[in-house]
Short mmCIF file of the C-alpha atoms (twelve columns), coordinates in Angstrom:
data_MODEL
# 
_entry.id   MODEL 
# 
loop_
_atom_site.group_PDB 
_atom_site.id 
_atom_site.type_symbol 
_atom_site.label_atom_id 
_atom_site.label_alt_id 
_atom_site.label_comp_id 
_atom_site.label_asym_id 
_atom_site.label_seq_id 
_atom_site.Cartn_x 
_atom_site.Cartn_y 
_atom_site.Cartn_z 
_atom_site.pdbx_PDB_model_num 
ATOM 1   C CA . UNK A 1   57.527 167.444 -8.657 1 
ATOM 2   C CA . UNK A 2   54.090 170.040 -7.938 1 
ATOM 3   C CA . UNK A 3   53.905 171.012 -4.289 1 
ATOM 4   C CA . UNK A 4   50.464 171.012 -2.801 1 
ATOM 5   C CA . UNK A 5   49.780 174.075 -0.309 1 
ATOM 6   C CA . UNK A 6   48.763 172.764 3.048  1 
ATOM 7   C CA . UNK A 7   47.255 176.363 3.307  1 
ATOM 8   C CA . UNK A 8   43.257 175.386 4.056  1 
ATOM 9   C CA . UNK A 9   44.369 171.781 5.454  1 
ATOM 10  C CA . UNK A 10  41.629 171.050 8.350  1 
ATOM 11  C CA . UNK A 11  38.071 170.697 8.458  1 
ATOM 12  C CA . UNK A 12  36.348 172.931 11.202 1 
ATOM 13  C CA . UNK A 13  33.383 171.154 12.656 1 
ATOM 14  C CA . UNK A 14  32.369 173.432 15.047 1 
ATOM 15  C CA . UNK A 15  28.755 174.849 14.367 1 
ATOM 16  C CA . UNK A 16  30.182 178.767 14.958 1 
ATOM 17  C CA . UNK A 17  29.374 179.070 10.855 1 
ATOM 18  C CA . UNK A 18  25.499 177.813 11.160 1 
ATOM 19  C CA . UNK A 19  22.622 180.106 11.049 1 
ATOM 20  C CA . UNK A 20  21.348 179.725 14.999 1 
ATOM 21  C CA . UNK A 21  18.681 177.632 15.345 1 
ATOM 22  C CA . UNK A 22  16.900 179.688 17.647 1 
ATOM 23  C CA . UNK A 23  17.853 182.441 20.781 1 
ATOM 24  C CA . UNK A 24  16.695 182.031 24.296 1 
ATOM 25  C CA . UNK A 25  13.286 183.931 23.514 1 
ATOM 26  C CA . UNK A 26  12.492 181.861 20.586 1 
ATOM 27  C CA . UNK A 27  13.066 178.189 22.191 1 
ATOM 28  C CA . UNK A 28  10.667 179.784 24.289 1 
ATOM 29  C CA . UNK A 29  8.243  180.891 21.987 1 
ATOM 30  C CA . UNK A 30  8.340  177.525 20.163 1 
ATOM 31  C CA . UNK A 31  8.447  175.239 22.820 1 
ATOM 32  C CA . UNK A 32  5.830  172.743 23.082 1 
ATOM 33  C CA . UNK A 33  4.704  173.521 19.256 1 
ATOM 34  C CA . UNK A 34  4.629  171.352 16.270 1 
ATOM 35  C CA . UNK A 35  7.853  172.389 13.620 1 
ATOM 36  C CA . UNK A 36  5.184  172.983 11.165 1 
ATOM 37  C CA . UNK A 37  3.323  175.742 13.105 1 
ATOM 38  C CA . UNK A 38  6.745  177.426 13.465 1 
ATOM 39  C CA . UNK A 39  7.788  180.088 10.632 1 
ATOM 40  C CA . UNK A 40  8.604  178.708 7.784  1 
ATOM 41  C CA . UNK A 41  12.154 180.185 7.706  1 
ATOM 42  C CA . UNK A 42  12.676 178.907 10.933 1 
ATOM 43  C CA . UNK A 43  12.094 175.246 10.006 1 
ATOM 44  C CA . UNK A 44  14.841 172.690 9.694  1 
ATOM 45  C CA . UNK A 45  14.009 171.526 6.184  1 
ATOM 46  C CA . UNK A 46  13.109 174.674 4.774  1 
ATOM 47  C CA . UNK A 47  16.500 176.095 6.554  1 
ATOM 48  C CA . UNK A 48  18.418 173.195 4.827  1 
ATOM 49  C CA . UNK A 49  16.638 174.041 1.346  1 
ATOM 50  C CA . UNK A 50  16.972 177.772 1.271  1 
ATOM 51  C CA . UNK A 51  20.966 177.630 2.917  1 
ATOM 52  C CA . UNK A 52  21.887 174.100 2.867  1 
ATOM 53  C CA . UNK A 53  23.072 171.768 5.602  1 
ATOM 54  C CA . UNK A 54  26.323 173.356 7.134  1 
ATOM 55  C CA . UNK A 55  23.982 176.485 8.471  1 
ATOM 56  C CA . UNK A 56  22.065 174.098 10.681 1 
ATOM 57  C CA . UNK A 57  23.145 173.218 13.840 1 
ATOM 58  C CA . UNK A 58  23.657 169.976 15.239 1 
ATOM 59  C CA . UNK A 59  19.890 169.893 17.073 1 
ATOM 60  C CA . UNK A 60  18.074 171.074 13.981 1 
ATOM 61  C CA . UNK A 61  20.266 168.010 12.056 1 
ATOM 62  C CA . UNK A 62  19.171 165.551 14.002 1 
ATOM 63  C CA . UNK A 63  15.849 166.633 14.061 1 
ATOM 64  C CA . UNK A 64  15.395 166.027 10.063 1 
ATOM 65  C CA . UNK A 65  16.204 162.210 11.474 1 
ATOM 66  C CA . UNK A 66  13.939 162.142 14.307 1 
ATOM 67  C CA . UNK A 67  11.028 163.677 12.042 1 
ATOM 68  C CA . UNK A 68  8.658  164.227 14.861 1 
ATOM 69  C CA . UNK A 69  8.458  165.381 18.046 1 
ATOM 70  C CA . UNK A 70  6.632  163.646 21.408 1 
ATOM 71  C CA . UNK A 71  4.156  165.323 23.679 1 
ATOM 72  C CA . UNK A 72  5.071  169.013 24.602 1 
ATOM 73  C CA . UNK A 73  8.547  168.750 22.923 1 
ATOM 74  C CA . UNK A 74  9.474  169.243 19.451 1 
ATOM 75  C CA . UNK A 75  11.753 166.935 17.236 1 
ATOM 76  C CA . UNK A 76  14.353 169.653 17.603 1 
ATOM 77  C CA . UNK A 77  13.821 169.890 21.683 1 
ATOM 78  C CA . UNK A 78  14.062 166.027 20.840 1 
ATOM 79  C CA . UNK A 79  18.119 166.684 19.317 1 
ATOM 80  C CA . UNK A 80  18.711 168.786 22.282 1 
ATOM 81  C CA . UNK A 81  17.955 166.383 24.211 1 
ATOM 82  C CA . UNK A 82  19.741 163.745 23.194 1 
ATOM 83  C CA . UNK A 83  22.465 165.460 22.300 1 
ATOM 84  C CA . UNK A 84  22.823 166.913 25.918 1 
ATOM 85  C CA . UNK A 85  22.153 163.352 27.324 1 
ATOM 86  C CA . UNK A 86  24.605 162.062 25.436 1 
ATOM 87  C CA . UNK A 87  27.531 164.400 25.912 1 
ATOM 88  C CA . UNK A 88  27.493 166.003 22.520 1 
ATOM 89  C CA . UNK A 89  27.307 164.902 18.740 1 
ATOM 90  C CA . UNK A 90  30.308 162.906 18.568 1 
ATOM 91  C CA . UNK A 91  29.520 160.651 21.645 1 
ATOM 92  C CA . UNK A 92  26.355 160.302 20.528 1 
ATOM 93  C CA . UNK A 93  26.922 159.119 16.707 1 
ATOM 94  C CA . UNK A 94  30.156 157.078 17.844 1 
ATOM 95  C CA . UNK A 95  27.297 154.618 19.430 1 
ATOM 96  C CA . UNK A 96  26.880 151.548 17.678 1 
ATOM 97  C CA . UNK A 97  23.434 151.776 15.929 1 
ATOM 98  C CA . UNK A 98  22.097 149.120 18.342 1 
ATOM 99  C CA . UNK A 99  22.948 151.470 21.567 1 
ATOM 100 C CA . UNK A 100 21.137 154.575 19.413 1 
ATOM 101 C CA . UNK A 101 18.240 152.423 18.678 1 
ATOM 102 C CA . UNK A 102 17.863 152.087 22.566 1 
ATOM 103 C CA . UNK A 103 17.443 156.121 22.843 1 
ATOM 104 C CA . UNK A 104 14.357 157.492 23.003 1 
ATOM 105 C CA . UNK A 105 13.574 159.895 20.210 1 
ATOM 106 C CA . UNK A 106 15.247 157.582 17.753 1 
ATOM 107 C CA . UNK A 107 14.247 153.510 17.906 1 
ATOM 108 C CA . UNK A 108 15.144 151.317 15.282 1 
ATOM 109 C CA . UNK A 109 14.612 152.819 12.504 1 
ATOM 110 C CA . UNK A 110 16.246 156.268 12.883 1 
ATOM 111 C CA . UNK A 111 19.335 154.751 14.484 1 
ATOM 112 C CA . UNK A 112 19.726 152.736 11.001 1 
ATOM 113 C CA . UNK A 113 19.255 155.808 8.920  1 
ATOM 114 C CA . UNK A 114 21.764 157.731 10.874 1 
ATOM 115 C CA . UNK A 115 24.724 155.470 10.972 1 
ATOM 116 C CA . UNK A 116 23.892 154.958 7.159  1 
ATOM 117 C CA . UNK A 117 24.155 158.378 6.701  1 
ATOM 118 C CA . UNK A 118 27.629 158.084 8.334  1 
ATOM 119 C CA . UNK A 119 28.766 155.400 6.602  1 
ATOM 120 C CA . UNK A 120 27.507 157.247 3.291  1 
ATOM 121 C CA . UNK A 121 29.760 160.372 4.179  1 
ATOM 122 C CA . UNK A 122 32.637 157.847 4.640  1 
ATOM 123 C CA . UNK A 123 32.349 155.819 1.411  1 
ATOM 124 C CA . UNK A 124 31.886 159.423 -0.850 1 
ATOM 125 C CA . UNK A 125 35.051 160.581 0.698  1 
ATOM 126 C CA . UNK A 126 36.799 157.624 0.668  1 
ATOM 127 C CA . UNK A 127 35.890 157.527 -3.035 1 
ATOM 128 C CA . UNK A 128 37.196 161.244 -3.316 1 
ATOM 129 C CA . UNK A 129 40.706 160.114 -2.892 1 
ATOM 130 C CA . UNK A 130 40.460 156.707 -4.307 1 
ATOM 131 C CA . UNK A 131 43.141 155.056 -6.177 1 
ATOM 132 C CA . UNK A 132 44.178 157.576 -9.134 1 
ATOM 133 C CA . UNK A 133 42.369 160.459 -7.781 1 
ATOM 134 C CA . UNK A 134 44.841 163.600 -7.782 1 
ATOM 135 C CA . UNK A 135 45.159 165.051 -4.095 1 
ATOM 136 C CA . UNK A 136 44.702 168.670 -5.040 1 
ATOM 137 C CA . UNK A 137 42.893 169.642 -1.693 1 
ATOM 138 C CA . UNK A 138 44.852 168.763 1.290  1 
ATOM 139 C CA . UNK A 139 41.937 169.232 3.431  1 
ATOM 140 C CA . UNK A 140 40.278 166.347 2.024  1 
ATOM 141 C CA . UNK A 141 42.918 164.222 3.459  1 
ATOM 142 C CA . UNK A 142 42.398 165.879 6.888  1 
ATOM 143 C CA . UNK A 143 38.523 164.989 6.514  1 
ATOM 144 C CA . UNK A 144 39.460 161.331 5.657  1 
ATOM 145 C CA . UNK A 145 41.920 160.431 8.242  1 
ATOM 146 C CA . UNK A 146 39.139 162.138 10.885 1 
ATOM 147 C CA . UNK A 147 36.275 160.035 9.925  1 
ATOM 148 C CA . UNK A 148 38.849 156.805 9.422  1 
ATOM 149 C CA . UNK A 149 40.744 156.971 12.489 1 
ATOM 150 C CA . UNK A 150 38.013 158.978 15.097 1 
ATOM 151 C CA . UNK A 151 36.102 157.073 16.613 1 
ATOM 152 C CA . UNK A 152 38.782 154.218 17.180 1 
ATOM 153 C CA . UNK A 153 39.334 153.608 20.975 1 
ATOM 154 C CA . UNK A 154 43.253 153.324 20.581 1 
ATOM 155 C CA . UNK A 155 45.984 154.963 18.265 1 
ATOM 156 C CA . UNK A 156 46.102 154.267 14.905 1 
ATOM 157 C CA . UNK A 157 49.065 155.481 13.129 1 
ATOM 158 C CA . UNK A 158 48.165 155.553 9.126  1 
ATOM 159 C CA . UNK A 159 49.345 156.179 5.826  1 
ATOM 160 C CA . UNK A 160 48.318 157.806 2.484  1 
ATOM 161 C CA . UNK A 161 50.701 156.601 -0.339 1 
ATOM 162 C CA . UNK A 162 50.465 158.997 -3.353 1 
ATOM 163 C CA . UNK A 163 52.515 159.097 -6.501 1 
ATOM 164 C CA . UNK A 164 55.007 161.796 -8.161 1 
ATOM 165 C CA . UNK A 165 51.167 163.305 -9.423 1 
ATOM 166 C CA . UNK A 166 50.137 163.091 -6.141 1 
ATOM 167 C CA . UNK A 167 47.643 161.029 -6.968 1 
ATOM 168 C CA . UNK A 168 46.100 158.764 -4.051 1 
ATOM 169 C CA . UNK A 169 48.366 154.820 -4.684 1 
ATOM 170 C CA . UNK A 170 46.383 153.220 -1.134 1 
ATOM 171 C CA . UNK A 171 45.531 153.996 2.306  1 
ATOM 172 C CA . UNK A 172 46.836 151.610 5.086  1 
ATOM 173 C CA . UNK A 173 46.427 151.597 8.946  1 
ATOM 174 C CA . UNK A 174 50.525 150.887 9.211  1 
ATOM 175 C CA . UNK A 175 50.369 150.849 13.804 1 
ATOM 176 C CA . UNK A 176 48.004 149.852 15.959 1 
ATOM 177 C CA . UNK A 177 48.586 151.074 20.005 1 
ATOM 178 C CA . UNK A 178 46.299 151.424 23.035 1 
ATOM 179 C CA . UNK A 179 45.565 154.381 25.034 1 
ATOM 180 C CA . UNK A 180 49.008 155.766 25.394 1 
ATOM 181 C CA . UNK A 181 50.327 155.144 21.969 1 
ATOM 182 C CA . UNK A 182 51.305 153.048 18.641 1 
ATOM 183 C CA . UNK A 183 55.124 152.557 18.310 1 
ATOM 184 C CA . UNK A 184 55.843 153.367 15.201 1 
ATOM 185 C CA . UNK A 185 59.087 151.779 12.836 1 
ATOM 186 C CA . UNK A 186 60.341 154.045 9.901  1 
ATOM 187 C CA . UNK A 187 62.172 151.107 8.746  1 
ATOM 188 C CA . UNK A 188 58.552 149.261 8.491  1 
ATOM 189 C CA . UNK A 189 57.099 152.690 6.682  1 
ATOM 190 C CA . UNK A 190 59.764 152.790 4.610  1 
ATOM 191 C CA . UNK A 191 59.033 149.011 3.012  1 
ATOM 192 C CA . UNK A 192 55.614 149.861 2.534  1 
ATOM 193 C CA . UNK A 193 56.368 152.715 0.487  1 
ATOM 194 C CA . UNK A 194 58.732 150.763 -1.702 1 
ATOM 195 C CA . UNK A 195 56.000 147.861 -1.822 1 
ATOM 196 C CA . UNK A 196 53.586 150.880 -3.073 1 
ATOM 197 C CA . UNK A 197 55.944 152.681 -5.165 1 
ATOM 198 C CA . UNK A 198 55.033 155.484 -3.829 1 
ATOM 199 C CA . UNK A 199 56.872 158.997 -4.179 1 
ATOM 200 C CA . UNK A 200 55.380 160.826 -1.256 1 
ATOM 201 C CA . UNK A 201 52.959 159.972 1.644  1 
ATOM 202 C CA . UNK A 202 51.261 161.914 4.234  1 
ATOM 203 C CA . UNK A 203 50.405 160.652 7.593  1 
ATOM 204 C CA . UNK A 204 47.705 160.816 10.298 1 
ATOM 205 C CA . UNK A 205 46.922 159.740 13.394 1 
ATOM 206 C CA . UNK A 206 44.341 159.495 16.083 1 
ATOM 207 C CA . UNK A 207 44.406 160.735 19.881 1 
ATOM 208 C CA . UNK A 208 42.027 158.891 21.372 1 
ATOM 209 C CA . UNK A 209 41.948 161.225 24.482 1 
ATOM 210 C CA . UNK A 210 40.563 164.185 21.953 1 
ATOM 211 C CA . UNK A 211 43.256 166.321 22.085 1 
ATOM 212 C CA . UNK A 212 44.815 167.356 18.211 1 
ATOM 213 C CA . UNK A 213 47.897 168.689 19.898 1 
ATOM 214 C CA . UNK A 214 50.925 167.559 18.502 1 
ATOM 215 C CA . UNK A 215 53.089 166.084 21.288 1 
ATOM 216 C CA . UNK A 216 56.762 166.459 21.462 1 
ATOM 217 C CA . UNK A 217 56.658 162.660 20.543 1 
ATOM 218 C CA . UNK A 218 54.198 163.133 17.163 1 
ATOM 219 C CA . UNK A 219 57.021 165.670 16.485 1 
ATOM 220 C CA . UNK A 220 60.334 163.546 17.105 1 
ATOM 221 C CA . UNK A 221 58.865 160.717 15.030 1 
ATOM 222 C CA . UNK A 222 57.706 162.976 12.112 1 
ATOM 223 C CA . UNK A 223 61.055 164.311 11.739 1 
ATOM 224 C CA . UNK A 224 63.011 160.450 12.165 1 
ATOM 225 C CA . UNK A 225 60.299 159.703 9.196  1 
ATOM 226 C CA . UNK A 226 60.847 162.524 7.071  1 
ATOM 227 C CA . UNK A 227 64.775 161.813 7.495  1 
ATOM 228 C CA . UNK A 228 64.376 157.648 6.506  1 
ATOM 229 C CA . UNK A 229 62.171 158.158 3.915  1 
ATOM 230 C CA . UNK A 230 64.064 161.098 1.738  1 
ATOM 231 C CA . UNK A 231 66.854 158.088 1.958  1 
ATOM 232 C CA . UNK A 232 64.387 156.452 -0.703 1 
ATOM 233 C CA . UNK A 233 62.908 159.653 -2.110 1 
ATOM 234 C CA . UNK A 234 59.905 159.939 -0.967 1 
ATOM 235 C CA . UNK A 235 58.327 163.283 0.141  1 
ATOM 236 C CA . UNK A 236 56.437 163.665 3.754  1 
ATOM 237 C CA . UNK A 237 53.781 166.030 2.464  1 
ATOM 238 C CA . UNK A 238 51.604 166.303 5.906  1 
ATOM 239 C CA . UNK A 239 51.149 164.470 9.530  1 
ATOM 240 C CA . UNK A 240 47.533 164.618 10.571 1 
ATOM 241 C CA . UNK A 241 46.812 164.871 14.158 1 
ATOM 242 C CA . UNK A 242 42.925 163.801 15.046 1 
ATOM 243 C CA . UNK A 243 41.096 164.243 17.868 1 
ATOM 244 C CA . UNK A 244 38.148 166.375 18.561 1 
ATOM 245 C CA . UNK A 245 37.317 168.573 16.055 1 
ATOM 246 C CA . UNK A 246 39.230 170.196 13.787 1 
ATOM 247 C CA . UNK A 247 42.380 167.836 12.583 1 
ATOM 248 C CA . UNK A 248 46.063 169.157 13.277 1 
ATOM 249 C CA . UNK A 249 48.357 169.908 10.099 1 
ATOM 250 C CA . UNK A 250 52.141 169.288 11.208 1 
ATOM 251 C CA . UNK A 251 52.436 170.980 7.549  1 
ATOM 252 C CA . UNK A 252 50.444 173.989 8.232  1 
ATOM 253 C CA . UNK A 253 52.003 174.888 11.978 1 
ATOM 254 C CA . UNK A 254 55.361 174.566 10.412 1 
ATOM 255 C CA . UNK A 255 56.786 171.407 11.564 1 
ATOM 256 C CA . UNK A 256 57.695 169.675 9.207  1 
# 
């Protein structure tokens, strides 16, 4: 059966890769103006057109959303602003769109467009890997047990059942937990895979306190899982740890 490399598993989502939006003396320079009197290299759009989306940080993002600014502050002061206010990007787009609505740079409208912007991201990846789609990026199931299992407010243990191709069979949330954990049964995991007919799986899970740390406990089950499972055949590929940013490959640190 083809191996997959778990080499490039994990998506970073830390802005160190964008193009900075602007240094101290700029911000300075620009604040109070209108986007458009600002250089036109400097301008969100323009800056998504010319290097695309991933070199923008996460105040010149929003700021495409917010479109315009209010007195004396631009749209991007605006995405500083609420992103500071709000304790960062994730905080701020894990609020239900009727909580964004309530901010002010955003309203009604903007906090629709944004959470279906999120919800668009979620349905093209979860279309990436649906059922018959080959798995030949590991990184994409990283990405898709982050934005399924993220924002969730207790542990979700889940489960990607793929063939002998390695081609995506279903996706199930297998444990639900609370705060401090979801117990998990490898007897339980084991049925499902049968039920699937599935010759290898990979797993992820969240930690809702935002650490991506595997615990001595993520290990210890991984390995009784690994151990049940090759009793039917089937292949533990990966264990994805999510929390805040990037998500943790058991695979690619070696633990498995």
């Amino acid at each position: 059966m083809p191996g997959i490399s778990y080499a490039n598993a994990g998506i970073s989502l830390t802005e160190g890769g964008a193009i900075p939006d602007a240094g101290d003396r700029r911000r300075n320079r620009h604040c109070g103006m209108h986007i458009r009197d600002w250089p036109h290299n400097e301008r969100p759009r323009e800056k998504l057109l010319a290097y695309g989306a991933a070199q923008l940080s996460d105040a010149e993002l929003l700021a495409i959303f917010i479109g315009s600014g209010a007195r004396g502050q631009s749209a991007v002061d605006l995405g500083r602003q609420l992103l500071t206010e709000n304790d960062g990007l994730r905080a701020l787009l894990d609020r239900p769109p009727a909580a964004l609505a309530k901010l002010r740079g955003l309203g009604p409208a903007r906090a629709c467009a944004l959470a279906a912007a999120l919800e668009l991201g979620t349905r093209h990846l979860g279309q990436q890997l649906a059922r018959g789609a080959a798995l030949s990026d590991p990184g994409q199931a990283g990405s898709y047990f982050q934005r399924k299992l993220r924002p969730l407010p207790h542990e979700v243990f889940a489960c990607l059942f793929l063939d002998n191709r390695h081609r995506v069979i279903a996706f199930e949330e297998l444990f639900r937990g609370t705060l401090d954990g979801a117990d998990v049964h490898p007897r339980e995991v084991a049925k499902r895979c049968l039920a699937h007919n599935a010759a290898a799986v990979i797993f992820g899970h969240n930690h809702p306190s935002g650490s991506a740390e595997p615990s001595a406990a993520d290990r210890a089950v991984t390995a009784r899982l690994k151990q049940s499972l090759a009793l039917v055949e089937v292949r533990v590929l990966d264990h994805f740890i999510v929390g805040d940013g990037a998500p943790t490959s058991m695979a690619q640190r070696g633990m498995l």
